[in-house]
N, C-alpha and C positions, 0 to 999 in steps of 0.2 A: 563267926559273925559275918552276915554278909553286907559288904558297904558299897557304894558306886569309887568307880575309879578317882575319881576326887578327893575323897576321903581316906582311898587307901592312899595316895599320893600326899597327901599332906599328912598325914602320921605317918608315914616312909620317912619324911621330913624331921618330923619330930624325933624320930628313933636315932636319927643320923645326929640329932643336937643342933640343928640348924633352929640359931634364936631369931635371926631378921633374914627377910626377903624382903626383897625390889621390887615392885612395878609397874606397869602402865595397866591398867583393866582393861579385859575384852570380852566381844558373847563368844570365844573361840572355847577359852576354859572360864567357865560360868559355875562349872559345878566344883571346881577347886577353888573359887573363889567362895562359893559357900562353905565351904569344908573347914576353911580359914578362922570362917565366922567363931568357931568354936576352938579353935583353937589355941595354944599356948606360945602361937612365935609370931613376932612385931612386924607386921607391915608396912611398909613404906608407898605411899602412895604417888610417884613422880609423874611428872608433866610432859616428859619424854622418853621414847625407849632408849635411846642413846644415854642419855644421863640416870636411866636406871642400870643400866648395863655399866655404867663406870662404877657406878657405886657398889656393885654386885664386888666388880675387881678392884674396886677400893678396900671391900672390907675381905679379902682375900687375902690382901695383900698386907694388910694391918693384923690378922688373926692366924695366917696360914690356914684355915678352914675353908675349903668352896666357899663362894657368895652366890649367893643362888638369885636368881631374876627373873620374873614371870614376864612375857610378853604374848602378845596377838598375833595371830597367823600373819604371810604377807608383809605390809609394811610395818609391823611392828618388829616382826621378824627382822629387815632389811636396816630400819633405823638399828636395834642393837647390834647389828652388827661391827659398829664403830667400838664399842666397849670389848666384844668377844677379840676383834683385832687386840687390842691394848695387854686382853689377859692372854693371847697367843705371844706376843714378844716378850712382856715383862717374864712370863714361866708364873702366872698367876693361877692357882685353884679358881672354878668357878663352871657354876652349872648352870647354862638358859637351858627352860620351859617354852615351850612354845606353841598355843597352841596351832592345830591345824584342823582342815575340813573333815568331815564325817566321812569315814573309809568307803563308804557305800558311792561317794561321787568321786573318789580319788583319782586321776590319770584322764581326767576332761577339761582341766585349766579350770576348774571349780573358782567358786570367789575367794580371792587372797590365796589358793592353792599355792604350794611352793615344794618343790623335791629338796628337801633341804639336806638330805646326804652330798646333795649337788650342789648345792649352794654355799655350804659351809663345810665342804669335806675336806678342803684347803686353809680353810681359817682356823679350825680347831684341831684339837689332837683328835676328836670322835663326835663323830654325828651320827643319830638312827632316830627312829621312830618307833615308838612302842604299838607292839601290831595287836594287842589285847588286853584288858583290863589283869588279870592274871599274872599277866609277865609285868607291872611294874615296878614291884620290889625287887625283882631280878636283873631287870633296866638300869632301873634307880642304882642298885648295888655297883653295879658294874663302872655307871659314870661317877659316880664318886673315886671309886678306886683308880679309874683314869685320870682322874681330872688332878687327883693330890699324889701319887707316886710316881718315881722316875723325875724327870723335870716336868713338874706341877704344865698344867696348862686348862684350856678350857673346855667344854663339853655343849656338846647342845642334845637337848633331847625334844621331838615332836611329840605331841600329844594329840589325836584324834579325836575331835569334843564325842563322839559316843564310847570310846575309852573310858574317857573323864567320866560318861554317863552311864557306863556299866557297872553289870553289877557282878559281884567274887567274894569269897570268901576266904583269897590270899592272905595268909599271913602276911606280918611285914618281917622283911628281910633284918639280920642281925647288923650291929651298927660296922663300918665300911673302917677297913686298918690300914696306916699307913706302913707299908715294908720299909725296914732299912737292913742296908746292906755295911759289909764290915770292910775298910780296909786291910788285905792279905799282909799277913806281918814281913813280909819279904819288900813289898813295896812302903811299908814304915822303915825299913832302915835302908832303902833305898834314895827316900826323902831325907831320912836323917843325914846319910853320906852326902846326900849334894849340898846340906843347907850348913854344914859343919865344914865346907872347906869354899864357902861363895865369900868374895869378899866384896861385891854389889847387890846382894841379893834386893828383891822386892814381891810382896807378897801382895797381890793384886786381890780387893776382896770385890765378887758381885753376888748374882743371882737370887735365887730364892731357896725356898727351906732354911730359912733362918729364924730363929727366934731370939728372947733378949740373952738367956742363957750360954746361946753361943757365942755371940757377940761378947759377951765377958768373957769365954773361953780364946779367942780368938786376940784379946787383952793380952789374957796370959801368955796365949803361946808368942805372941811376937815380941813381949820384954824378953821371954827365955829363950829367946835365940838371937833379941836385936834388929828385928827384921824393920824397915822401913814399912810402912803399909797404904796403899792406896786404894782408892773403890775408882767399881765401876761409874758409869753415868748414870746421875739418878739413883745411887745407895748410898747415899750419904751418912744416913741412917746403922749402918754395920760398922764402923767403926768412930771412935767421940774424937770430935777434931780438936781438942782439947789438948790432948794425949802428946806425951813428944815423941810418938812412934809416927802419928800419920803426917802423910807426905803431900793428900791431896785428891782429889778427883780428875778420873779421866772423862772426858764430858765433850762437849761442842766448846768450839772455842779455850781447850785445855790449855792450862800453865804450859807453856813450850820448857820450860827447864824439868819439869815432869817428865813432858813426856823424853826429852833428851835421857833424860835419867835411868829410864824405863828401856832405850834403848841403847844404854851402855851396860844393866845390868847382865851378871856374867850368869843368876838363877834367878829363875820366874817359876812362884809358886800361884798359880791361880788356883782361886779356892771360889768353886761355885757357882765361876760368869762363864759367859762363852766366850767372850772377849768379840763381840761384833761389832759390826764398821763403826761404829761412834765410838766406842769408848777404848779400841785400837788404834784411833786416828788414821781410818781411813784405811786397816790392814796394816799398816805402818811398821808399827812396834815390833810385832815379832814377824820375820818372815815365812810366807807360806809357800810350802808348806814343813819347813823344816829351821824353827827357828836358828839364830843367832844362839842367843842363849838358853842353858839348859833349861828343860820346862818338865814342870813338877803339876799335872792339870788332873783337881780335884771337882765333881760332878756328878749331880745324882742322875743322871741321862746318859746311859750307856752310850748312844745315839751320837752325842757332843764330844764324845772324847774321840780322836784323830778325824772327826768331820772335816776339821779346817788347818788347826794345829799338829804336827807330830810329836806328841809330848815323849819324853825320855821316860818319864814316872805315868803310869793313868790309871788313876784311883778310880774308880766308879763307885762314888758315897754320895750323903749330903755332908755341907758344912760342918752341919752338928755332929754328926758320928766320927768324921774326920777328925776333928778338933778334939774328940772324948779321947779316943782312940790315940793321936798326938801326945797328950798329956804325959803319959808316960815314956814321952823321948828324955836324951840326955839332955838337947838344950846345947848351944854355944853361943858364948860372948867373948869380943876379944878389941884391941883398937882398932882395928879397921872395921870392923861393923859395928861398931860405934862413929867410927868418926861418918858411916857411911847414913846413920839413923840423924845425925847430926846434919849433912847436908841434905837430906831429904824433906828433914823438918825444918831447917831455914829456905828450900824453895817454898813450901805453903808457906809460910809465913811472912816474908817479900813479897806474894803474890796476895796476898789473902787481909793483912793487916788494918791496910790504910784505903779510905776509897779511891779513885782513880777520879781526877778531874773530868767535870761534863761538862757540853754548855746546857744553857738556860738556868733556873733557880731552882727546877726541883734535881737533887741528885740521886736518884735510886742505890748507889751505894751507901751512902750514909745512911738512909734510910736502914740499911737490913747492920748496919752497923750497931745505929741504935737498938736495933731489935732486938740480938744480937744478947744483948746487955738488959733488957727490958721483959722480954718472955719468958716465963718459965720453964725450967728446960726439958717439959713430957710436954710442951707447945707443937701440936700434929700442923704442919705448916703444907700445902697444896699447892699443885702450878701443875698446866698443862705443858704448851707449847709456846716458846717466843723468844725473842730476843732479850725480854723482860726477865728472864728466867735466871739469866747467867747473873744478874748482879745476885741474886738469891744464893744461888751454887757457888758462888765464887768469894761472897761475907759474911753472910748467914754462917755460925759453926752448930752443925748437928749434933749432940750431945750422948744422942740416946736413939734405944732401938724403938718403934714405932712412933719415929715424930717426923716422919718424909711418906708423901704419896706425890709423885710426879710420875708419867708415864715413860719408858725410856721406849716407846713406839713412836713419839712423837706426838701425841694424839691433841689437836687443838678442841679447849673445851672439856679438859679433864679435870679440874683444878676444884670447879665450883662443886661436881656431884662428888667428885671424893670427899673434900670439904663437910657434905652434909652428911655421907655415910660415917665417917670419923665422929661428926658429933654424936648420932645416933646411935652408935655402939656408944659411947661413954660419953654422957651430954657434961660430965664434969671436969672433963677437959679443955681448955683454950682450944679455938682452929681459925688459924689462919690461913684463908685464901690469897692467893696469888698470881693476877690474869692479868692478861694484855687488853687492848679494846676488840682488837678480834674475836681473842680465846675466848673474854669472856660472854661476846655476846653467841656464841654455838649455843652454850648450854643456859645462859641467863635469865632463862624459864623457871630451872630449880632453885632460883634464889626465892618463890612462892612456895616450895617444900620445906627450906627453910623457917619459914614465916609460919607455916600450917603445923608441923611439929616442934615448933617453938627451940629452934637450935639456934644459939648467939655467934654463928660465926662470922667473923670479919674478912670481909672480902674487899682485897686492892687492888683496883681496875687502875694500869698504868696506863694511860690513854694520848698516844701518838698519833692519833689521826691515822694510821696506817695500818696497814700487813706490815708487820717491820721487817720481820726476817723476810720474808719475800723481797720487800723492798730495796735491803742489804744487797740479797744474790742480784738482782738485777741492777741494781749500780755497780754493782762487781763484773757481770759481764757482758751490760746495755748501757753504758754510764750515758744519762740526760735525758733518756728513753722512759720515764716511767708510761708503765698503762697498768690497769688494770689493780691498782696496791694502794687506791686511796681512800679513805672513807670518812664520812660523815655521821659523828655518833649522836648520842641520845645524851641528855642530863642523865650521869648513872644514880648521883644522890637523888636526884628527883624520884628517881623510876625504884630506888628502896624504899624511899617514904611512901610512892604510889602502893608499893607492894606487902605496905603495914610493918616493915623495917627504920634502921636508922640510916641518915644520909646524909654524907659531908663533901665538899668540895676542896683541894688544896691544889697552890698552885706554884710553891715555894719549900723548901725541904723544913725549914723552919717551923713551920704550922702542922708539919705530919703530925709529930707526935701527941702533941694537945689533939687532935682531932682523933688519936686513933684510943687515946685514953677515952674521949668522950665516949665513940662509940662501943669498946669494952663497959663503960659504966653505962649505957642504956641497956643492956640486958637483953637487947634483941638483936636478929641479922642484922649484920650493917654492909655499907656499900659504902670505900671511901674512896673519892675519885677525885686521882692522881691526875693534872695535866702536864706533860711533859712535852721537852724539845723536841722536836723532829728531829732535830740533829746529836740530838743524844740515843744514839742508837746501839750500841755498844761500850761495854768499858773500857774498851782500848783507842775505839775511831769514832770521828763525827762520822753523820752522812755523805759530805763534805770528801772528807778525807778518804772513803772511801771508793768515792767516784772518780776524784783523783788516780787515786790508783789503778781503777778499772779504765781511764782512760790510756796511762802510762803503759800496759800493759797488752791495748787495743794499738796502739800508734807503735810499741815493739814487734807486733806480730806482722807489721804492714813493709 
């Protein structure tokens, strides 16, 4: 049957099971955007390519499936590339479209031209360009399998709108398989030997290729051996902090008795992270490149294993397989790894319990306290980047596997398109947003995508008047020198009701709750804006207190 490239490109789509794509419209790919028309998989139509592109590795990252994302040659290109960064560090699936100029003018700086092997040959795991209508499904094939096996990552593929506009009579390519690989039984009783004679161990969980399945396997195995268990930054999500196994997350701003913990244990089983500079504090933990303690490094990225670390054991699996595979260990319990699961889960919970005193009236810990107690616990909760984040990470307890999408790239402005990708894969769940006045004005565009596909998510703008974290570092090492970290925001309630949403303002920790019932019971987006102290800038220090320091610190070095 002969179709134009468009067509075959969008039922390549369909064969692959891809139910929702992202994106901004353009004349680049016009004729996949017809192809759509008839289509079987839900469009998303966003306001920016940056917040379609989070959303792509939102629902990546919630599904393990690519999120696929159509954008516009040039600056459509350039803006997602903020989201392709996010699904490059998190180890996200996910595949931009893009289109490009007519092959016939390529290599002339054409309009919106972009070599984008060159542009994103660094940001992604694979960048190309489809050079014929013919080779899509061969293209297509190809970047799926890159984009989901090994350690997951993202893909860009260019389209040349007369591609798009050819005509073939390619079949489409067979649906795209993820490989997994087995742990060699020699290195199962190699883990087994270290983890049966550690009497600190800690089993570190991160990364991707996870699903809810393992995350219960992963239950299992560390009651049958006793293990303490921590996450990475930002996977909160893989183990239920509930449990009296976990110990806590490694993050910005970490529990210091963590991480002390972490670096007196005598085995370290990493399972799945790469353990980088954030959620290592800084390389800290284990020394590189030949730790302290024994290390036991689980990874489905051949690539990751003695990149940084020299592990003792190195599995080259995912989670999941690792964990199937584990099962049939013998398991050890004894008192000392009990009493050591036992200190591990009195540091979280010292750290974690009770809020930490702020000034002014609203206290953002209580808040996620109540929360906390108040959402139900398959509540998919969002944050980008901020200082706002850490009372999240730090009271909030995760319960369950797909209820966290935060970036561990950092990415200011990730919070609100995750947010709406979560609703749109499953409008029947709660989603709460999670932003600073910064984060959320990046992407505060798709709070009208929200509004147009009718998703009820609730989004809480903590509004500091500031860059906080910027402003942190800079009292930290310009104490009384601000420039550049102060701002002037918008009514965020107002500008939800402008945008045919719900809108509330509080300015006291008291009033949250009522306010945030309310806008759960309006049935639509909400926006509730939080004003907070300036000097509540952290759970541990005012602003105050920390320029202090930065001072103490400037007048020792003199």
């Amino acid at each position: 049957m002969m179709r134009t490239g468009g067509e075959v490109l969008v039922s390549q789509l369909g064969a692959f099971g891809v139910e929702h794509v992202f994106c901004v419209p353009g004349e680049s790919y016009l004729a996949a955007l017809d192809a759509f028309h008839d289509a079987q998989i839900a469009l998303t139509v966003c306001r920016q390519e940056g917040g379609a592109a989070m959303m792509a590795e939102a629902h990546g990252k919630l599904t393990g499936r690519p999120g696929v994302c159509f954008v516009t040659r040039g600056p459509g290109a350039t803006n997602a590339a903020a989201g392709v960064h996010v699904a490059m560090q998190d180890s996200t699936p996910m595949v931009l479209l893009v289109g490009q100029a007519d092959r016939s003018v390529l290599g002339r700086e054409a309009f919106q031209e972009l070599d984008y092997r060159a542009v994103f040959g660094g940001l992604a795991k694979w960048a190309t360009e489809v050079p014929d209508a013919s080779r899509l499904p061969e293209v297509l094939s190809r970047a799926f399998h890159i984009a989901t096996n090994g350690r997951p990552g993202p893909v860009v593929v260019a389209l040349p709108e007369d591609v798009l506009t050819g005509i073939t009579d390619v079949p489409d390519a067979p649906p795209y398989v993820i490989s997994e690989t087995a742990p060699h039984p020699a290195d199962l009783l190699a883990t087994e030997r270290l983890l049966a004679t550690a009497k600190r161990p800690l089993l570190i969980a991160g990364g991707s290729r996870w699903d809810a399945e393992a995350v219960d396997r992963l239950v299992a195995f560390a009651e049958h051996y006793d293990l303490p268990v921590a996450v990475t930054f930002r996977r909160q999500m893989l183990f239920p902090a509930t449990h009296s196994n976990y110990a806590g997350d490694l993050s910005v701003g970490a529990n210091p008795a963590l991480a002390a913990y972490a670096r007196s244990a005598d085995v370290v089983l990493l399972l799945g992270s790469r353990l980088s500079e954030i959620a290592s504090q800084n390389y800290t933990l284990l020394d590189v490149p030949a730790p302290r303690q024994k290390l036991i490094h689980v990874h489905p990225g051949a690539g990751e294993l003695g990149r940084v670390y020299r592990p003792d054991v190195a599995i080259n699996t995912s989670p999941r397989a690792f964990l199937e595979a584990a099962s049939t260990l013998a398991g050890h319990r004894d008192a000392d790894r009990a009493a050591a699961v036992a200190e591990a889960r009195n540091i979280y919970l010292r750290w974690s319990e009770k809020p930490t005193t702020v000034p002014g009236s609203f206290n953002l810990g209580e808040v996620f306290c109540q929360l906390r107690d108040e959402l139900p616990p398959d509540t998919v909760l969002t944050n980008g980047a901020g200082n706002y984040a850490s009372w999240l990470h730090r009271f909030y307890r995760f319960t369950r596997y797909g209820t966290q999408l935060a970036p561990t790239s950092g990415s200011m402005g990730y919070g609100l398109p995750a947010g709406v990708a979560a609703a749109r894969i499953d409008p029947s769940r709660r989603v709460v947003v999670v932003a600073g006045d910064g984060c959320f004005m990046m992407t505060s565009q798709e709070f009208a995508t929200a509004v147009q596909y009718d998703l009820p998510v609730v989004v809480v703008v903590v509004d500091n008047g500031m860059y906080g974290t910027i402003r942190m570092h800079q009292e930290r090492e310009y104490p009384g020198r601000t420039s550049g970290t102060n701002l002037r925001n918008p009514d965020f309630a107002a500008m939800a009701v402008a945008f045919g949403g719900h809108g509330e303002t509080v300015r006291d920790t008291e009033t949250f709750m009522p306010a945030f019932r309310r806008a759960i019971a309006s049935g639509k987006p909400a926006i509730i804006h939080c004003i907070t102290d300036p000097q509540a800038l952290t759970p541990g220090q005012s602003l105050d207190q920390i320029a202090a320091g930065g001072r103490a610190r400037q007048a020792a070095r003199q």
